[in-house]
C-alpha positions in Angstrom: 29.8 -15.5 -10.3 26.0 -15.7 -11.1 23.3 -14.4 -9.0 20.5 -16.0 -8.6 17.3 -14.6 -7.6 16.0 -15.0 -4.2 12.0 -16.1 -4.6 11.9 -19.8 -4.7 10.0 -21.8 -7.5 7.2 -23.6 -6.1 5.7 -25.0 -9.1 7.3 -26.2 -12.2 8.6 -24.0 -14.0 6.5 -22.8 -17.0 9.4 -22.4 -19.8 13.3 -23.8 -20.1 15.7 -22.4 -22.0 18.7 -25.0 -21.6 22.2 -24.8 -22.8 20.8 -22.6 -25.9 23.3 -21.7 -28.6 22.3 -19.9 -31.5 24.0 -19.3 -34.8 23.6 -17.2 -38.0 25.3 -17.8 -41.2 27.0 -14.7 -42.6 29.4 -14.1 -45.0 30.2 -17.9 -45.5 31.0 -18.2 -41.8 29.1 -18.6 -38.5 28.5 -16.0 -36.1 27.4 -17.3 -32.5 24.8 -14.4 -31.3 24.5 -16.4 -27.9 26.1 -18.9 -26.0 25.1 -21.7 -23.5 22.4 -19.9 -22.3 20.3 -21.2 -19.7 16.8 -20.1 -17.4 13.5 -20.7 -16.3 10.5 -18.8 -16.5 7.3 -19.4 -14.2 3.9 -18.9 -14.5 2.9 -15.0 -14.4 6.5 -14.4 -14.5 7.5 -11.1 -15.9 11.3 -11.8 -16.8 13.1 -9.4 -18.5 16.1 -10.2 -20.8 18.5 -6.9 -20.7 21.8 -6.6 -22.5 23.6 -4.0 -25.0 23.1 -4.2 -28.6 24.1 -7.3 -29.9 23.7 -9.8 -27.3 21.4 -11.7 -28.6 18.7 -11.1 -26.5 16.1 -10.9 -29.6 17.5 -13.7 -31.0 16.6 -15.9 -27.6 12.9 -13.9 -28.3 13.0 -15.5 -31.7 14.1 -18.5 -30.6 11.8 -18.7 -27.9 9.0 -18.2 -30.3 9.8 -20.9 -33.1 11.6 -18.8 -35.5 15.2 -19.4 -34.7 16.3 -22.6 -34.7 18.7 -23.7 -32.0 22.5 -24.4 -33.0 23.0 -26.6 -29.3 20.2 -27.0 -26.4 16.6 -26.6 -26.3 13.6 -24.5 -25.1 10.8 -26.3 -23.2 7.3 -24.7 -23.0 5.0 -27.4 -20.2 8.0 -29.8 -20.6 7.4 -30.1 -24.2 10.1 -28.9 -27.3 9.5 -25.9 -29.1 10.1 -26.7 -32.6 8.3 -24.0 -34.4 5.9 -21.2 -33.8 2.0 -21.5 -32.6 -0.4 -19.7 -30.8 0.7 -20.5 -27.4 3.5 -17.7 -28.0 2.6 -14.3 -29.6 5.1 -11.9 -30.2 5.2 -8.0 -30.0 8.2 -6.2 -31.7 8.9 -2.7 -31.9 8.2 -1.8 -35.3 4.7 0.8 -35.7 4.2 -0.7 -39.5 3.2 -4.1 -38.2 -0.1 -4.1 -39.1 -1.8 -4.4 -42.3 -2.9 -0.8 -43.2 -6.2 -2.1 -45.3 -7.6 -3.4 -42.3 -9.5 -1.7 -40.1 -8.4 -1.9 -36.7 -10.9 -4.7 -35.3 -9.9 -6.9 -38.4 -6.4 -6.4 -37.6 -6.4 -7.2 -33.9 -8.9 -10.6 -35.1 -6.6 -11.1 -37.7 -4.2 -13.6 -35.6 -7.3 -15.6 -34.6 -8.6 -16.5 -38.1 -4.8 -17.1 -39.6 -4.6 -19.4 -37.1 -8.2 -20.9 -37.2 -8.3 -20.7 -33.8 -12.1 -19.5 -33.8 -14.7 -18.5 -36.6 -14.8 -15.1 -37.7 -17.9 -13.9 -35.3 -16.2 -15.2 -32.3 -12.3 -13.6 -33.2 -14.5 -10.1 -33.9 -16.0 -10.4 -30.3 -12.3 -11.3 -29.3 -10.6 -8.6 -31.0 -13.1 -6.1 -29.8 -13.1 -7.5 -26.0 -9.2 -6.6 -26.6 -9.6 -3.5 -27.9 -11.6 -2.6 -24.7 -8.7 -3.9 -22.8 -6.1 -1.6 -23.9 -9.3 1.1 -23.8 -9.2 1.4 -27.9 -12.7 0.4 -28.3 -14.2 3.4 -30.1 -11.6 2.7 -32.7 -12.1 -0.5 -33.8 -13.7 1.2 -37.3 -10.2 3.0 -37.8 -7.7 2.0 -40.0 -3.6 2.1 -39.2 -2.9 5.5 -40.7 -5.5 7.5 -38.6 -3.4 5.8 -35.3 -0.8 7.6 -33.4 2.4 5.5 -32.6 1.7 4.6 -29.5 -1.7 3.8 -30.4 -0.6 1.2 -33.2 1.5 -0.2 -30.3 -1.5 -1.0 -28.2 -3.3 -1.9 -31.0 -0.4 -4.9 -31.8 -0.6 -5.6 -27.8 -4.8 -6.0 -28.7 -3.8 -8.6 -30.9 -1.3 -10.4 -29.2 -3.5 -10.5 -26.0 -7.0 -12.0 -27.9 -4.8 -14.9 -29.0 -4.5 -15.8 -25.0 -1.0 -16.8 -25.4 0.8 -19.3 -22.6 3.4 -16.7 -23.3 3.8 -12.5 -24.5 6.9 -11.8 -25.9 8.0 -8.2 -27.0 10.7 -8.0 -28.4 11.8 -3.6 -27.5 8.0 -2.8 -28.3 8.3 1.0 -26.4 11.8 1.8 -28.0 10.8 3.8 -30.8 8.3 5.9 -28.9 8.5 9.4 -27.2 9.5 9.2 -23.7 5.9 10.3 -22.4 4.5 7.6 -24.5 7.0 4.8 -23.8 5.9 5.3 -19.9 2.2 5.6 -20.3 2.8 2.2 -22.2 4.7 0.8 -19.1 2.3 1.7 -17.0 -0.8 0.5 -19.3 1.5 -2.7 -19.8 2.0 -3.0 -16.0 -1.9 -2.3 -15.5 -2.6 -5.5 -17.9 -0.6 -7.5 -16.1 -2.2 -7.4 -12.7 -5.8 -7.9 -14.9 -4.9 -10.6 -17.1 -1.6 -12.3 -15.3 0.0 -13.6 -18.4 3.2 -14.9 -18.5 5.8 -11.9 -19.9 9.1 -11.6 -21.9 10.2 -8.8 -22.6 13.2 -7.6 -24.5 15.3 -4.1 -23.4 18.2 -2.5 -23.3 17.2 0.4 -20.8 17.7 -0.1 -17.2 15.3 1.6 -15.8 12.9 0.1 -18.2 13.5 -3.7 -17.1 13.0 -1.9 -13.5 10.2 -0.9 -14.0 8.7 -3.5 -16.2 10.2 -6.9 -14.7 9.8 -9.2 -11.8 13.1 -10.9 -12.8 16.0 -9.7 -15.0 18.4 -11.9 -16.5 21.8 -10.3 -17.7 23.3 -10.8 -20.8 27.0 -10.2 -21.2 28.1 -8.5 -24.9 28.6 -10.6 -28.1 28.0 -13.8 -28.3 25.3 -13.3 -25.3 25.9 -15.7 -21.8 23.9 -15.2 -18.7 26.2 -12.9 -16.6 23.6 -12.8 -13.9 19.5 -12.5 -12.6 18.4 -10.5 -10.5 15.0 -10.4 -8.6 13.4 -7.0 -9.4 9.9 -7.7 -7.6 10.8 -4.8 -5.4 10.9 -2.1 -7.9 8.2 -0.7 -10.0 6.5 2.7 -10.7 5.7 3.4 -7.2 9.3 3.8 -6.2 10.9 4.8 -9.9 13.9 7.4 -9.2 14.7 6.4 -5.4 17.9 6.0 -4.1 17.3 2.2 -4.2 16.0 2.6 -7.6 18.7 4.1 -8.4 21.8 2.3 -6.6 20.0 -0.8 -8.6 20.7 0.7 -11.8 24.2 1.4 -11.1 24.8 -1.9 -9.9 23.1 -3.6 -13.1 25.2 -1.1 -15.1 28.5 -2.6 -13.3 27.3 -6.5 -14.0 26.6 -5.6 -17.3 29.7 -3.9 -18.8 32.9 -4.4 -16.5 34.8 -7.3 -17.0 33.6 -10.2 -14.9 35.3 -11.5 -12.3 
């Protein structure tokens, strides 16, 4: 039986995912990565989608952002249908290599604004470097990729994402590669944007304790092919309480929805 979480919508919801099957061709057959799946995400939401390998939670990421097309249902953003990608939903991934190592740091975070010829090129500079200054990489907007630690390429691709002003941010396991001192200082410098800015977040894990820490909402994913097993309201837990017992009886009981047989 689902859970639902207890804070009640006021407003219209910002994005609907509805009924949303996806498929990939392998092999000369189909494989279903998710199936039926169904939420809402408001305004300033920071929903988490959490599942094991293979659920198909960055495929819903994908899909979310244009790239995957749907097999069965549809994704909403203002009541409109996503049929592609645009600017309105920038996407973060994991990988360090993401950005163009023959431009300098400033060009790479402006980069995004002049594919999209969203602004000229003075005003994506003064962007890119009022997003630099965000993430508090402003005296290396000269640098190139190379001379960047990994979790300094990571906030350099948040940079980027952030001066497009996206509806929505999606990152798709953006910490998961890092060290764990960096992962957390990332959390915490993700958390601090958040309560700036108040963009509307997605984000993609398959640690606990990191959609704890990270999320306002959670939304289960059950194994291969990927349904919603459950969501969970998480506004409650954060870095100020990270490691109580009600942190940690929350983990457990995620850990149970997650991998024993439903009911």
């Amino acid at each position: 039986m689902l859970e639902h979480a207890a804070v009640a919508a006021t407003a219209s919801p910002l994005l609907q995912v509805r009924g949303l099957t996806l498929e990939y061709r392998a092999d000369r057959q189909r494989i279903r990565a998710t199936h039926e799946v169904s939420f809402q995400v408001q305004q300033a939401d920071r929903f988490v989608l959490l599942g094991a390998s293979g659920c198909g939670k960055s495929s819903l990421l994908k899909a979310i952002a244009g790239f995957v097309p749907a097999s069965a249902g549809d994704i909403l953003l203002d009541g409109q249908a996503v049929h592609g990608p645009g600017p309105d939903r920038v996407v973060v991934f994991q990988e360090f290599d993401q950005l163009p190592p023959w431009k300098t740091v400033l060009d790479n975070v402006a980069f995004g604004l002049l594919a999209s010829r969203q602004c000229a090129r003075d005003e994506a500079l003064q962007r890119a470097g009022e997003a630099l200054a965000t993430v508090g990489l402003a005296r290396f907007a000269d640098a190139y990729p190379h001379q960047l630690s990994g979790g300094m390429k990571q906030r350099v691709a948040i940079a980027r994402a952030l001066a497009m002003r996206p509806r929505v941010l999606l990152m798709d396991e953006p910490f998961a590669a890092l060290d764990a001192l960096t992962r957390r200082s990332l959390q915490e410098e993700l958390l601090r944007l958040w309560q700036e800015l108040r963009f509307t977040l997605i984000f993609v894990t398959h640690a606990i304790d990191e959609a704890l820490l990270v999320g306002n909402r959670i939304l289960l994913l059950s194994p291969h092919p990927g349904r919603v097993r459950a969501e969970l309201d998480a506004a409650t837990f954060g870095l100020h309480n990270a490691g109580s017992e009600a942190f940690q009886t929350q983990q457990q009981r995620i850990h149970r929805l997650l991998f024993e047989p439903a009911r």
